[in-house]
C-alpha positions as CSV (number, residue, x, y, z in Angstrom):
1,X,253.2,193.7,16.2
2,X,254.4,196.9,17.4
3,X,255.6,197.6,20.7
4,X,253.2,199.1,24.2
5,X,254.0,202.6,25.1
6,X,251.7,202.3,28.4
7,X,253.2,203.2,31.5
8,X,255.0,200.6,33.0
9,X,256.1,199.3,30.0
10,X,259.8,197.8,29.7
11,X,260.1,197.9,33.4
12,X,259.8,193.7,34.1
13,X,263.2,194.2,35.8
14,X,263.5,197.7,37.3
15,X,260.0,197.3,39.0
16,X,260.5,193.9,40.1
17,X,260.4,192.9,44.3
18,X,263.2,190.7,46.2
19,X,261.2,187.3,47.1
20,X,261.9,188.5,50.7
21,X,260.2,191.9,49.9
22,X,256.9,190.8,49.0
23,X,253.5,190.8,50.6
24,X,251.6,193.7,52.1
25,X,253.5,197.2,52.6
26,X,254.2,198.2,55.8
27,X,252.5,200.5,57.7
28,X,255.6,202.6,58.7
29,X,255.7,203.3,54.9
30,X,252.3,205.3,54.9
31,X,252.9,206.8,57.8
32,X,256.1,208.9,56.9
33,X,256.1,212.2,56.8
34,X,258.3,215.1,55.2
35,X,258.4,218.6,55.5
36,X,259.4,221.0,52.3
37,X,263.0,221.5,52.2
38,X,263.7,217.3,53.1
39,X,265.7,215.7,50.0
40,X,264.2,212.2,49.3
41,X,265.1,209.4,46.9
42,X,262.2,208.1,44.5
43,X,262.0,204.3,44.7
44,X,258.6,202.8,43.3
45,X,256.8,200.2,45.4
46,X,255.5,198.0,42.4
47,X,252.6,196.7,44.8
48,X,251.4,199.9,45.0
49,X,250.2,201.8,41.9
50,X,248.2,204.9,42.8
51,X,250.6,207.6,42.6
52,X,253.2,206.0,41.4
53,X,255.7,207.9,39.4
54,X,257.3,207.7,35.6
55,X,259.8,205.4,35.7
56,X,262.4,207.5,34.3
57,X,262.4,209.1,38.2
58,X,263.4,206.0,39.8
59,X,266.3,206.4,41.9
60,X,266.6,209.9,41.6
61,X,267.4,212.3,44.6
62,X,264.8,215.6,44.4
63,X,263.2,217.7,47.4
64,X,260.2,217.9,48.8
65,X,258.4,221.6,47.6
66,X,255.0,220.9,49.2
67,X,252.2,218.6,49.8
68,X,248.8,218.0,48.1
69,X,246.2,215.5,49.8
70,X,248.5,212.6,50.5
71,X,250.9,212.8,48.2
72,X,254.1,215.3,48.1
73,X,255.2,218.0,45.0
74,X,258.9,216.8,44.4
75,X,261.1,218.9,42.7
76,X,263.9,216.6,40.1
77,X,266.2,217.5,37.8
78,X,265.8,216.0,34.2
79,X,268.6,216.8,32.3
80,X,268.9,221.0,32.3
81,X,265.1,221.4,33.5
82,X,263.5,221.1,36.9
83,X,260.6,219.3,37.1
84,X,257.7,218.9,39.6
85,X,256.2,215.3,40.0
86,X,253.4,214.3,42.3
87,X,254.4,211.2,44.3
88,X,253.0,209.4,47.4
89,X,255.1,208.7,50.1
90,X,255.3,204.6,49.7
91,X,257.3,205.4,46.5
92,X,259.7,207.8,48.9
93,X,262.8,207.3,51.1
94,X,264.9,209.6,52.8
95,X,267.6,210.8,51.7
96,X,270.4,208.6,52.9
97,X,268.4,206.9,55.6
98,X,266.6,203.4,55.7
């Protein structure tokens, strides 16, 4: 049998929640906002998977470029290129804040 390619696939211990950590989001998590210029860390919520991104982002530092619906444009470097991923902000921390 050959292996998945799907989208969250190998990622039973990098998307995985503290037993602590569990349970609904909180609200303070939807609620955040950022303005274009703000550096932010990725950090996917598994409990959450609308607009969640690749996880080959995760734990990256990028900025914010703009914002589309809900979600924010975040700019992150992958190796020499820049790329532009769409991410909502329960997968987004600040930059060296909580």
């Amino acid at each position: 049998m050959r292996k998945s390619k799907g989208y969250r696939a190998r990622t039973r211990k990098l998307l995985k929640k503290k037993p602590r950590e569990r349970g609904k989001i909180k609200i303070g998590r939807l609620l955040r906002n950022f303005n274009p210029g703000d550096n932010v860390v990725i950090k996917i919520d598994p409990s959450v998977q609308k607009g969640m991104p690749h996880r080959r982002y995760h734990g990256k530092v990028g900025t914010i470029v703009g914002k589309r619906g809900r979600s924010y444009i975040v700019s992150v470097t992958q190796g020499d290129t820049v790329k532009q991923i769409i991410v909502r902000p329960e997968h987004l921390e600040p930059f060296g804040g909580s």
